[in-house]
N, C-alpha and C positions, 0 to 999 in steps of 0.2 A: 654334592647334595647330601648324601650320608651323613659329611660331620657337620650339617646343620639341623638336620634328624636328632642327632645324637644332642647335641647345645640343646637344641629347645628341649630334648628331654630330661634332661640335668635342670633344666630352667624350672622346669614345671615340676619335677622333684624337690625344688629346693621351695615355692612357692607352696605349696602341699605341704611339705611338712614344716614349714614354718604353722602354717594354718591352723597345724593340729598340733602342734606344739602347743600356740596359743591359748588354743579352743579347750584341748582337757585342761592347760592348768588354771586359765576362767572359770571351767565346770567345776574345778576343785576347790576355790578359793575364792571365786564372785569376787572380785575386787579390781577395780580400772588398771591398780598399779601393777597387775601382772603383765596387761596390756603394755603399760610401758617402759617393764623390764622385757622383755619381749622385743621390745625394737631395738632397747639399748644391747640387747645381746646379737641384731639383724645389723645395724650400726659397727658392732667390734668384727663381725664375722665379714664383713665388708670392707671394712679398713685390711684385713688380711688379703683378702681377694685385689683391692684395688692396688697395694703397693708389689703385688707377686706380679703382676699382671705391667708393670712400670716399669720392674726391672727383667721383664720378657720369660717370668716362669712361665711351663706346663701347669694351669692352675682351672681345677674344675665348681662348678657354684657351691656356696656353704648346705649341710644338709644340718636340719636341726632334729634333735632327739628328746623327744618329750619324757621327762621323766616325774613320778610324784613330787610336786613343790618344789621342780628344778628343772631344766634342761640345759642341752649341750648340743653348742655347734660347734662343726666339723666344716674346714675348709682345705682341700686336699690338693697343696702345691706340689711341683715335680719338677728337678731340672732347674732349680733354682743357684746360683751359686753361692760357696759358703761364707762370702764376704758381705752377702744381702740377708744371708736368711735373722740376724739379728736384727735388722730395721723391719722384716713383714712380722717377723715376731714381737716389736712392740708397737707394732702400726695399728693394729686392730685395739686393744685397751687406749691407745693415745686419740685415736680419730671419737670411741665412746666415750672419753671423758670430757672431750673438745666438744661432743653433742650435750650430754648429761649442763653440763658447764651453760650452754645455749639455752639450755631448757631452764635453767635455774637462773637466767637474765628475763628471759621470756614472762617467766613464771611474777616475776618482779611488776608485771604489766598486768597481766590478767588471772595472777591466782587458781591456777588447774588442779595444781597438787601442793601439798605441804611441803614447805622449804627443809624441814626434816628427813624428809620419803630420798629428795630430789640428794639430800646430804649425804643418807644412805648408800641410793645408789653410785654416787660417785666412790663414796669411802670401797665400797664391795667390788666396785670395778678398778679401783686402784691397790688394793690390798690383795683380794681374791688372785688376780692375776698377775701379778709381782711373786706370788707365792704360789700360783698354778700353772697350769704346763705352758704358757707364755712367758713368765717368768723367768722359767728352766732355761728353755729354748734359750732367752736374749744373755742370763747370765753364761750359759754353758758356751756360746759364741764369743762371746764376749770375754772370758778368759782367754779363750786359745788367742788371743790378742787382734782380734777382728774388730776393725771400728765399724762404729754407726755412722752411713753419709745420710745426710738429706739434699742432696743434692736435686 
């Protein structure tokens, strides 16, 4: 019963500061698209979570950190082995651009946001992260001569 105590409290941490992630950088910038870089960042931190959790890590829910005109999610795997940790590390940018990519078919239909905004976001979630600490992560495994399965 305890570590279901504990799961819902991770749950409801991660829920929470998602929320307030959101909510200041709305208040700082009024603008819907932050709202939906916001999910595309709930989106990659999910793709981390769900392929840790495939290959049987210790993996606890993403916590997001609101920062001025940015934030940062954190998903903290454990016990992973080092033949997978290259696949959770481009799992999360690959599952956001497979959504980002979704939104910009969608978008084709009912025009929500400018096919520019949706171009941005894809380019900032494939570059940004290729070149930040997911990047690291998949090249640094990825030399030591560790393949990517998707099995």
């Amino acid at each position: 019963m305890d570590f279901k105590i504990k799961k819902t409290n991770r749950l409801v941490i991660s829920v929470v500061s998602f929320a307030a992630m959101s909510a200041i950088n709305y208040t700082l910038i009024h603008n819907p698209i932050v709202l939906l870089s916001s999910i595309v960042l709930l989106v990659h931190e999910f793709g981390h979570y769900i392929m840790a959790k495939y290959y049987g890590a210790d993996v606890k829910f993403p916590i997001f950190i609101p920062l001025i005109f940015a934030s940062i999610g954190i998903t903290q795997v454990f016990n992973l082995d080092d033949i997978h940790k290259s696949t959770v590390a481009l799992a999360g940018p690959l599952l956001a651009s497979c959504f980002i990519i979704c939104l910009m078919l969608f978008n084709f239909i009912y025009k929500f946001f400018s096919f520019k905004i949706l171009s941005l976001l894809l380019a900032g979630e494939i570059i940004l992260n290729y070149i930040g600490l997911d990047g690291k992560k998949y090249r640094k495994y990825k030399q030591n001569n560790l393949s990517i399965s998707f099995s």
